[in-house]
N, C-alpha and C positions, 0 to 999 in steps of 0.2 A: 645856269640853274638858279632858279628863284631864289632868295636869300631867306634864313629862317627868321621868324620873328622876335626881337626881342623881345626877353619877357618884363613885364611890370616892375620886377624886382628887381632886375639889371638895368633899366632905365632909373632907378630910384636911388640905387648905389654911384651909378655914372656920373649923376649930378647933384652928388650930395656936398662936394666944395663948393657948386654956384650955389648956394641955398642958405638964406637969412637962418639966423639961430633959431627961431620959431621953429619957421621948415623945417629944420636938422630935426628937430625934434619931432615933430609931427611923421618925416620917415623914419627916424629910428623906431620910432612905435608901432606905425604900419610893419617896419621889417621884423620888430620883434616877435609879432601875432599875426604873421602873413600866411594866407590874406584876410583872416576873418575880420580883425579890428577895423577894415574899410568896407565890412559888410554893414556897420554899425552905421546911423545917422550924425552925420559931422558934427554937433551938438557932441555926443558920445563921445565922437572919435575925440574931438579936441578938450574934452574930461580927461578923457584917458590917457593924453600927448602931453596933458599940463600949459595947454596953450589957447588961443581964443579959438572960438568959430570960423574969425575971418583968415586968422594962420592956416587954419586945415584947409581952407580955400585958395589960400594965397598958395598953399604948395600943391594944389590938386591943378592949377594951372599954372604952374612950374613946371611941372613932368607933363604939361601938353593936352589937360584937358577942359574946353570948355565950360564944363559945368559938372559938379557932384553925383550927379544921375550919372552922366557917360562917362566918369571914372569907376562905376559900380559896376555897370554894364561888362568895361573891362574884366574888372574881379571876378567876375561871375561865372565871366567865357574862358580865365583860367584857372577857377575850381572844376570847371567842368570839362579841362583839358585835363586836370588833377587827377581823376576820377575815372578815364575812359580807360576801357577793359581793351583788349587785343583783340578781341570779338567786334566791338565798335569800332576799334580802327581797320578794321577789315571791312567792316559796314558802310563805311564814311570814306571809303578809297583810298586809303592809306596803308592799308594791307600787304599789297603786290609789288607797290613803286607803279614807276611807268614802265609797262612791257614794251612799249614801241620804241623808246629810245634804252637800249643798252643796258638794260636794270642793274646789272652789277655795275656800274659804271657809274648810273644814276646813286647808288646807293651808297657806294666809295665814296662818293663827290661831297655826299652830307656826313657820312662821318665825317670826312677831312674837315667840312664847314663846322661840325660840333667843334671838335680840339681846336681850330683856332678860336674860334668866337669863344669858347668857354676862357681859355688864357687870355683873350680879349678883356673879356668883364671880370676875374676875377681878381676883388680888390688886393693888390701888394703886399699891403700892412698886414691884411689877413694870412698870406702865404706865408712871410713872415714871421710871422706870431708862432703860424703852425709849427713850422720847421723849426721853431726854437724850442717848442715843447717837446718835441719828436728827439729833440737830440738830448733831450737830458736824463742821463740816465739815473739818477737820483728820482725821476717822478714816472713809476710805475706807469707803461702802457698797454693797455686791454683793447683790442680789434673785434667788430662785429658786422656784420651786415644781414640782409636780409633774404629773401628766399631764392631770388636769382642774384645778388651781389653779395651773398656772405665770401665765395669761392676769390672775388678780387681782396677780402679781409684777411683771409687766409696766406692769399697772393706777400700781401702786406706785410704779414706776420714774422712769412716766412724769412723775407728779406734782412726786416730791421733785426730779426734774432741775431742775426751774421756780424752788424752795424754794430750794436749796443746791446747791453744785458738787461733785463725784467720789462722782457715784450709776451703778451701773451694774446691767446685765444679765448672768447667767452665761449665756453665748452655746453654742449647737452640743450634741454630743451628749454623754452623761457623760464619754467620753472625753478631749475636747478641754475639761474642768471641769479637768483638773489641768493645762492648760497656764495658764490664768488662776489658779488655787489658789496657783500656786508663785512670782509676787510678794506674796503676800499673808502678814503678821504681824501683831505684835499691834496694831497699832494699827488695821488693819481691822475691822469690821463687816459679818456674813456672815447675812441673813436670809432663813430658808426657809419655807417651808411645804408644810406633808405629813398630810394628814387619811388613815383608814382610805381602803382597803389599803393600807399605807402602802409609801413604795418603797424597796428596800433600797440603791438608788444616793445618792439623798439621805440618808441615816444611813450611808452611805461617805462622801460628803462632807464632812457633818459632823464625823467623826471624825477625817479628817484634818486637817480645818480647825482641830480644836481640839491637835492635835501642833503647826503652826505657831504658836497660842496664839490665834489670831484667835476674835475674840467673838461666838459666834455668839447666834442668837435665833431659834427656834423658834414658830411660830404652827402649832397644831395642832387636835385634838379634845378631846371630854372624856377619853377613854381616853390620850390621851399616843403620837404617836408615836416610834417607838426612839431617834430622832436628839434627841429632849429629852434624852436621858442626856448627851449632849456638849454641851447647849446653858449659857449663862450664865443665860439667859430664858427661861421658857414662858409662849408667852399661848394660854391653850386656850378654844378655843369651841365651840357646841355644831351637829351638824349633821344631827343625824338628826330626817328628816318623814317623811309617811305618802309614801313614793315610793320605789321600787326606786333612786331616785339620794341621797346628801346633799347638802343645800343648802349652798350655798356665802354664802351672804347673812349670816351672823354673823361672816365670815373679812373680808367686804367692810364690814363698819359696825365693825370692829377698824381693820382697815386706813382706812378714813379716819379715822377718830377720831384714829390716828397722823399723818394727816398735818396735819391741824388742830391738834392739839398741836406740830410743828415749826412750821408755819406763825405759828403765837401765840408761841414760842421767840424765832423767828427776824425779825418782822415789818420792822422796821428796815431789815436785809440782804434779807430776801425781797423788800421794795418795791423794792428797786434794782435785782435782778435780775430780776425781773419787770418793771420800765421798759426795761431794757436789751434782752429779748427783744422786748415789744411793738415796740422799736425796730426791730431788726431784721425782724420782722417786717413792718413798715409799709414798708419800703425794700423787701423781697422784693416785696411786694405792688404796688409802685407802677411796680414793672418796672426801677428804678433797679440800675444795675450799677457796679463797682469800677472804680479809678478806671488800673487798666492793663488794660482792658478796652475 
């Protein structure tokens, strides 16, 4: 099976230890405002990076390209991988898979390729970081996603209730997002998820979330959705199969990995609260009621 392409933002991450301090910075920049700020003329880009002209150059042929042009070119063709609807990927032959070879089979094969390649590229330190936020239960965590991945936030929610205490759900419509938004500061933890097409309410939230200073974390695509520019964290994984939809399967083997990492964090405390529940549980169950009842 053909292998998937990495994407620009995973090649940038890959080689950000080989790369002069300039460089470093000229990607941290591009990563920051990915991809627009390499839609900008190198002049721009390298205002923006705090570095010269010749740096944004020096690191445009660092990750492999030529010349300034055919790294745009690049950008271009993954905004407008960004951007493609279910209808186009049906258009463009990507809808069906291959009928002729085994489609389920075909299709298995690329999920399986998202979940390795995504733990392939995603950075350690980041994993890390996450999961030390995750486990602490002192800093409030709020779960959200979007119109087909809110159901993996929930997934999430459910779990770490079990783990540790003051895990929640962002409830109702974006609307009623700033009436729960406006107790939250920085010592909250605010974790989203928004794969292509990405939603512009979630990168509202984001945004604001990050004026209150609350730390967000961002679980998205390879291409990066908007609301990584406000996040603290990006953990991007990979979502495109042969099917007019993306698979959500690399979002969900992130997501538990996370909560196995709290789980391993936290086991001591988790065993107690997880006896305390089964406890109650066993009392609901038994039909046993309170005792001014």
């Amino acid at each position: 099976m053909k292998g998937i392409e990495i994407s620009l933002a995973e090649r940038i991450r890959d080689g950000l230890s080989e790369m002069t301090r300039s460089e470093r910075r000229a990607a941290q920049t591009l990563l920051a405002n990915y991809p627009l700020q390499g839609l900008e003329s190198a002049a721009q880009f390298a205002e923006q990076a705090g570095v010269s002209t010749p740096s944004v150059l020096r690191f445009v042929a660092r990750i492999g390209f030529a010349s300034y042009p055919d790294f745009q070119r690049r950008l271009k063709e993954e905004v407008e991988a960004q951007l493609r609807s279910p209808l186009a990927k049906s258009d463009d032959g990507q809808g069906g898979g291959d009928r002729k070879d085994r489609p389920h089979q075909v299709f298995a094969e690329a999920v399986a390729e998202n979940v390795v390649g995504t733990f392939r590229h995603l950075p350690a330190d980041e994993m890390d970081a996450v999961g030390g936020l995750l486990s602490d239960p002192r800093r409030p965590l709020h779960c959200l996603g979007g119109r087909f991945t809110d159901p993996l936030a929930r997934y999430m929610t459910a779990h770490l209730r079990i783990i540790r205490p003051n895990v929640s759900h962002f409830e109702g419509q974006p609307d009623n997002w700033r009436d729960q938004l406006v107790d939250m500061n920085g010592r909250d933890v605010l974790f989203l998820i928004d794969i292509r097409r990405y939603q512009a309410d979630l990168r509202d939230l984001a945004a604001a979330a990050a004026k209150r200073k609350v730390t967000t974390i961002v679980l998205t695509d390879q291409w990066l959705s908007p609301a990584a520019r406000f996040a603290r964290h990006v953990l991007p994984a990979r979502v495109s199969v042969p099917s007019a939809w993306d698979s959500n399967a690399a979002l969900l083997a992130v997501i538990e990995a996370l909560i196995a990492d709290v789980m391993t964090r936290r086991w001591g405390e988790s065993r107690e609260r997880m006896a305390a529940i089964e406890g109650l549980r066993g009392r609901s169950e038994s039909g046993e009621t309170s005792a001014g009842d």
